[in-house]
N, C-alpha and C positions, 0 to 999 in steps of 0.2 A: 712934861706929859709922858704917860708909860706906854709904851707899845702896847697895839691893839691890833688882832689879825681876824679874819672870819671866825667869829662863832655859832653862826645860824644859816640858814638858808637866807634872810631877811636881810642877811651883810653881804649880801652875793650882787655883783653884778649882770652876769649873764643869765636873761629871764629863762633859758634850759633848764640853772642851776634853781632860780630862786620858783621857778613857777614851774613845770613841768617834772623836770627829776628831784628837786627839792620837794616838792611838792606832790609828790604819789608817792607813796610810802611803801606800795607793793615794785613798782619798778624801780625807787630807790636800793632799796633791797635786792633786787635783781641786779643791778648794774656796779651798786658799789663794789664786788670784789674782783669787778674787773674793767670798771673804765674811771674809778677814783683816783686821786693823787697816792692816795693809800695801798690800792690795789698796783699802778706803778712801780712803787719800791720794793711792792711782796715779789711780784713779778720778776721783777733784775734782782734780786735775792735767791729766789729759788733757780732763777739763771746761772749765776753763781757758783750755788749747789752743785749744781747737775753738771759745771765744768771742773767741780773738784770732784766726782764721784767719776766724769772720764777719763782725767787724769790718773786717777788710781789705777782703772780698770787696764792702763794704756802701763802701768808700773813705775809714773812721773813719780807717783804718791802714796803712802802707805793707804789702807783702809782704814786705819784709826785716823788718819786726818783727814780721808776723804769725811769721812762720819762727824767730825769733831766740825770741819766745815758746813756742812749739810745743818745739823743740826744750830748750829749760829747762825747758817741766813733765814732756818725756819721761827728766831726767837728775833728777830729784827723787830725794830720799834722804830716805826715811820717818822715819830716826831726829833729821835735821836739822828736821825738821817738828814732829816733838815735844818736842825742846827750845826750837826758839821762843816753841811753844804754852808751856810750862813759862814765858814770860815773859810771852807777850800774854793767856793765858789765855784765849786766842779762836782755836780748831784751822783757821778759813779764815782771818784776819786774818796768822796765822801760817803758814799757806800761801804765802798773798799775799808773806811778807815773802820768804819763800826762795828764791819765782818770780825776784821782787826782783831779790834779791839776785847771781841769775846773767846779769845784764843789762844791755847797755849803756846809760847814761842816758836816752837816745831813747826806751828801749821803756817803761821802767819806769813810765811814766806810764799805760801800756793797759791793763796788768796788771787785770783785774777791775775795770775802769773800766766803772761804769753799770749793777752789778749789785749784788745783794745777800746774803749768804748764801747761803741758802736757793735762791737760783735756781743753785749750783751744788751743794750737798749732793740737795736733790731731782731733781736730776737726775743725779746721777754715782750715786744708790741705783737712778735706776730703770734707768738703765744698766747698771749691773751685777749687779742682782736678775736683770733679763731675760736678762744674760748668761746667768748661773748658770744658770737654770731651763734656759734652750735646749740650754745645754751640756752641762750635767753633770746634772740633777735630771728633765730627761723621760727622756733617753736610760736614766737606771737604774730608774724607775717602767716605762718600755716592755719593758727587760728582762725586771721581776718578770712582765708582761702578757704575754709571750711565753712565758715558764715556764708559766704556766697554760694559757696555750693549747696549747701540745704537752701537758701531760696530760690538758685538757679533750678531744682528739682521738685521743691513748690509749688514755684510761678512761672514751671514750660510751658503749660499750655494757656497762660494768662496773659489775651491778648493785650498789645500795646502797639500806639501808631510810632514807628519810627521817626526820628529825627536827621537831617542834614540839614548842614547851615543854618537851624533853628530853627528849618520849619519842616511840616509837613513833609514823610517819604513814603512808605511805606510800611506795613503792617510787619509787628514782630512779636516776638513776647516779652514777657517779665526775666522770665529765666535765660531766653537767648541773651538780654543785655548782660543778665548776671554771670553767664558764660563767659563774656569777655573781660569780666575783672579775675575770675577763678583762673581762667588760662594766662595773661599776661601777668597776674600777681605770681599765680605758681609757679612762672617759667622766671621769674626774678629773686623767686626764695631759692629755686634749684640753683640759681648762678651765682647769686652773693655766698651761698654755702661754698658753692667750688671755688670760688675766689679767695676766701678765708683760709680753706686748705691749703692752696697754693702758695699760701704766703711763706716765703724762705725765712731763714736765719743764717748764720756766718760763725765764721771763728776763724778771719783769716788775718786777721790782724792790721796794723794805722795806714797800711793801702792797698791790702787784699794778698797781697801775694804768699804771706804764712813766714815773713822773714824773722818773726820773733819766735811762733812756733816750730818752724823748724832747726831753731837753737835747743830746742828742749825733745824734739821727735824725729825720729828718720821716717815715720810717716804722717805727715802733720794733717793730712788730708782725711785720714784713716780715723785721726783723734776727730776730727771736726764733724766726719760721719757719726762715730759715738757718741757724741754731745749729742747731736742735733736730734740722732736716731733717740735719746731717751727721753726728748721734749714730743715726740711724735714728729717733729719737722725734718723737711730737706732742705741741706743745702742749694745756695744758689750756685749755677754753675760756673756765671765768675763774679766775685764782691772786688768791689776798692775795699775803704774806709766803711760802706754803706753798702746795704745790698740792693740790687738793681731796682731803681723807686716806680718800675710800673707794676709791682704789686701791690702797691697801695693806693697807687690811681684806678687799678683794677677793684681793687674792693670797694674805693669809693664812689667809683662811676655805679658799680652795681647797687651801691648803696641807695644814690639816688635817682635813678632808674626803679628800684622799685618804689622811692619814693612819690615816682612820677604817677606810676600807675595806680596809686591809694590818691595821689592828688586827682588824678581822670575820675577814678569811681567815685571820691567827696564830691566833686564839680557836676556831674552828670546830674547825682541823687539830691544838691543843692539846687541845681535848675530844675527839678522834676516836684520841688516841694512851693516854686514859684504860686504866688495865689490865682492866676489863670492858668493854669497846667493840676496843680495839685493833685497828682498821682502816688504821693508819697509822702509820706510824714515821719519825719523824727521822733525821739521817742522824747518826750518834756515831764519831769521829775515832778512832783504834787509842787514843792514850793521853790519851785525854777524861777526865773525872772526873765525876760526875754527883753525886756527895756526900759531905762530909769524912769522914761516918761510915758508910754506908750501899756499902759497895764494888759490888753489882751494879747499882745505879738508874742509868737511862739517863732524864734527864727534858728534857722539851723546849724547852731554855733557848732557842734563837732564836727561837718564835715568844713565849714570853713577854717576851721583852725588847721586842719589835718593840710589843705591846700595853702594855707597860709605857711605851716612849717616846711611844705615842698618849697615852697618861692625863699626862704630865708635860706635852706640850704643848697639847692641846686648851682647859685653864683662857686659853690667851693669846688665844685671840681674842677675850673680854672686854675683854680690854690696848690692843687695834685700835680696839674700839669706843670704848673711852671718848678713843680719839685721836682723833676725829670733830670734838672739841669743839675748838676753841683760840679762845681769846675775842679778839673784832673780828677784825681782821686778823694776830693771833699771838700767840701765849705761848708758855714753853720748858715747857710742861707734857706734849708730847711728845718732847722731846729725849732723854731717859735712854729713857723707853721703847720709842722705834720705832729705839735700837738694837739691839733685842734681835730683832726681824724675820729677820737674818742666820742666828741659832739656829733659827729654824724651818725657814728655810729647808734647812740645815744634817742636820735631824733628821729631812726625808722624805729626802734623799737617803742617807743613812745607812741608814734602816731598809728604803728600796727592795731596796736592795743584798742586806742583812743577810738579809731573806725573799728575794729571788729566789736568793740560795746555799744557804736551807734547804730551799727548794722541790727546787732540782735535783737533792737529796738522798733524798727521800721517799721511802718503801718504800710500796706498796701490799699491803696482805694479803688476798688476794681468797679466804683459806680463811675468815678472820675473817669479812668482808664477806658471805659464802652461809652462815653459821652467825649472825651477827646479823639478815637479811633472812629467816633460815628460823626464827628464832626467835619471827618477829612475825607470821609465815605466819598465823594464827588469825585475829589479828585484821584483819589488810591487808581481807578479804574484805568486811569491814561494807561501807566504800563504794561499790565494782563495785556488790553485793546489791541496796541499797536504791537506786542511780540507774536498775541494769534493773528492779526490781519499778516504781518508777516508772514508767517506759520504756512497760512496757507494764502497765498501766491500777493496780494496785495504791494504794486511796484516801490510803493512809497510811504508806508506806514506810520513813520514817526512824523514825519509832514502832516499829514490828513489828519492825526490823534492830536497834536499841535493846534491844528487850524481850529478843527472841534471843541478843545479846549477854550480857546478865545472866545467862540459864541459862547459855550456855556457859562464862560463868564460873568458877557455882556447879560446873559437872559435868566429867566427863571426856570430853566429845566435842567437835568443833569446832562452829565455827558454823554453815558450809556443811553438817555432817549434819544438825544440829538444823532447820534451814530446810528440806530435800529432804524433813525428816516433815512439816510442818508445813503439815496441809489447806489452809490459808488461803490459801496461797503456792503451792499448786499449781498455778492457772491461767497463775499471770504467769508460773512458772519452763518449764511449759511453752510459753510463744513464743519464749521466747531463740535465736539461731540456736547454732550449734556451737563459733562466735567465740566467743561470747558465756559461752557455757558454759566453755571452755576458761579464760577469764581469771578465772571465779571458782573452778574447778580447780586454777590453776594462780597463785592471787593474786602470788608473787615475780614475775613476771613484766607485771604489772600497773602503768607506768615513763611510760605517756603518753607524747609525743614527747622523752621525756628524750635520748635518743640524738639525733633530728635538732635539736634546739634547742643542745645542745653542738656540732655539727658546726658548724651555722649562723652562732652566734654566732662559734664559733673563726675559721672562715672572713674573717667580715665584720669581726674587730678584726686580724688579721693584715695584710689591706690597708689599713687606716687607721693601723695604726702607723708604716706607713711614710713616712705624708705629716707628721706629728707630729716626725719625729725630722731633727736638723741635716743637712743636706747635704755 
């Protein structure tokens, strides 16, 4: 039988690979030159590079070898890399040898001369994570954050009856909900970006302390600054083998953290499209399918999915944590799993995308939305009640509006008549001004600054998105 290795999406195991990123063609595109097996090797190649270009600069190395270097890991060919590896069994060693191999004797000696692993795998990751996020993974989380905010500016003043605990709270708007995915989405694009920057590199060598580089440098620290300085990164301020692994539990926690919060707003606009609620509709494509058996069902498979991809990723940042550890100065008891990092990355910009095209979809049903808020009309009123009977002088307010409540229960009248008989209540209700009176008349309408708080907020992440996203 002849060897056979992945040739399609369709020979893929992991449904990211065969249905998601396999499978969109525009985010394919987006992500292969920085989170593929392919873009891996270009990565620690140009890493490479850029330790033989400070070599030079430092007088290890001439500039025709720095050059002569550079220009070999930019001609590197991914699949030549891994059939070396398929010999040396070591994916830098076998780097190393290909670099090699494209070089005149002179140079071959610089090649990865006075470093170790790990001082270019951690650093061609954090390179290219930081790419990805700048590139591709704010720019589509800023997206989803900009959809919300034209609806949060929309639908300010479109009332809606609040929710806790699934039921009935209090009067709000459209836009106030949409408020709270604009500010929690854009406070986790602004942190995952700062976390991506944050991420160090090294060049200190097989246990941090620069014992092989400072055979070659009287200031090996100085070389590691130039390296680092011409990838845009800093050094960490002390590496073993590895450099300190809470920056990559920091990018992934933020990763899915903001994952959380596309999972909140899929979940909320999922229960709002419920068939007794129906305040919002998905957008359903002319020849969609909604169920093999069921021919009219329209259900709202993008935001499920979106929460569905939170739930598969969230268990891994456990995976980050226990990469914390690596005993002494190194073990490969991180190796298999902090490659898996790329998948998460991978699965916010996915699922950005995926909700900011359900979002632009959305129907609002603002007949649903005045017959849900008019439904609850009754009870909205307890709270105004019992904060004015407080207000003005009333010993026990929440008690009396409590008890009140219960009769209206039991009876056919609302609460607001039952409280106008009610002796007890007559002194406070008469100080109320005419305001005052109208909002427990007119409880729907009872919204707090819901409208200026979505305005506000709208406002104030619109201009910060723009300082967030690549030039």
């Amino acid at each position: 039988m002849s060897e056979r290795t992945l040739e399609s999406r369709f020979d893929a195991i992991s449904p990211l690979d065969y249905r998601f990123y396999g499978g969109d063609s525009k985010l394919y595109a987006e992500l292969h030159p920085y989170l593929s097996e392919e873009a891996s090797i270009r990565y620690k190649a140009r890493v490479e590079g850029a330790l033989a270009r400070a070599m030079s600069k430092s007088g290890l190395c001439s500039e025709r070898v720095a050059d002569a270097i550079e220009q070999a890991c930019r001609d590197i060919v991914p699949a030549e890399v891994a059939e070396e590896e398929a010999k040396t069994r070591h994916d830098v060693r076998a780097l190393v040898n290909v670099i090699q191999s494209k070089l005149p004797d002179e140079a071959k000696r610089f090649v990865h001369l006075g470093a170790t692993s790990y001082d270019i795998v951690d650093t061609a990751n954090a390179l290219r994570y930081r790419e990805c996020v700048e590139k591709v993974v704010v720019p589509r989380l800023a997206r989803a954050v900009a959809v919300c905010i034209k609806i949060a500016e929309a639908e300010a003043e479109t009332g809606q009856i609040g929710r806790t605990h699934g039921r009935h709270a209090e009067p709000i708007t459209v836009g106030f909900q949409f408020a709270e995915y604009v500010a929690r989405l854009g406070e986790r694009t602004v942190k995952l970006g700062d976390a991506a920057r944050a991420l160090p590199g090294k060049l200190s060598g097989a246990v941090g302390a620069y014992n092989a580089l400072g055979l070659l440098s009287g200031e090996p620290r100085e070389l590691e600054r130039r390296f680092l300085r011409s990838l845009k990164l800093r050094p960490a301020p002390h590496s073993t083998q590895i450099v300190p692994p809470e920056g990559w539990t920091d990018l992934v926690h933020h990763c899915i953290t903001a994952l959380g919060v596309m999972a909140k707003c899929a979940d909320d606009l999922r229960h709002l499209q419920r068939s007794e609620i129906g305040e919002i509709a998905e957008a359903f494509a002319a020849d969609q399918v909604g169920s093999s058996t069921m021919p009219h069902k329209r259900n709202p498979v993008s935001f499920e999915n979106v929460k569905s991809l939170w739930k598969a990723m969230a268990p891994r940042i456990v995976t980050t944590y226990m990469d914390q550890i690596s005993e002494h100065q190194r073990d490969l008891t991180n190796s298999a799993s902090q490659r898996f990092i790329g998948e998460v990355i991978a699965t916010v910009a996915y699922a950005a995308g995926r909700l900011a095209d359900s979002l632009e979809g959305i129907r609002v049903d603002k007949e649903r939305l005045r017959a849900n808020l008019a439904s609850a009309r009754s009870g909205i009123v307890a709270e105004p009640l019992y904060v004015l009977l407080a207000k003005y002088g009333h010993p026990d307010a929440h008690e009396a509006v409590r008890r009140l409540t219960l009769e209206a229960e039991r009876g056919n009248r609302s609460l607001l008549e039952i409280a106008v008989l009610d002796p007890d209540l007559k002194a406070s209700l008469g100080k109320m001004s005419a305001e005052e009176r109208r909002v427990l008349d007119h409880p729907e309408e009872y919204r707090g600054l819901s409208a200026e708080v979505a305005r506000d907020v709208a406002i104030e992440w619109r201009g910060k998105l723009q300082s967030v996203l690549p030039e």
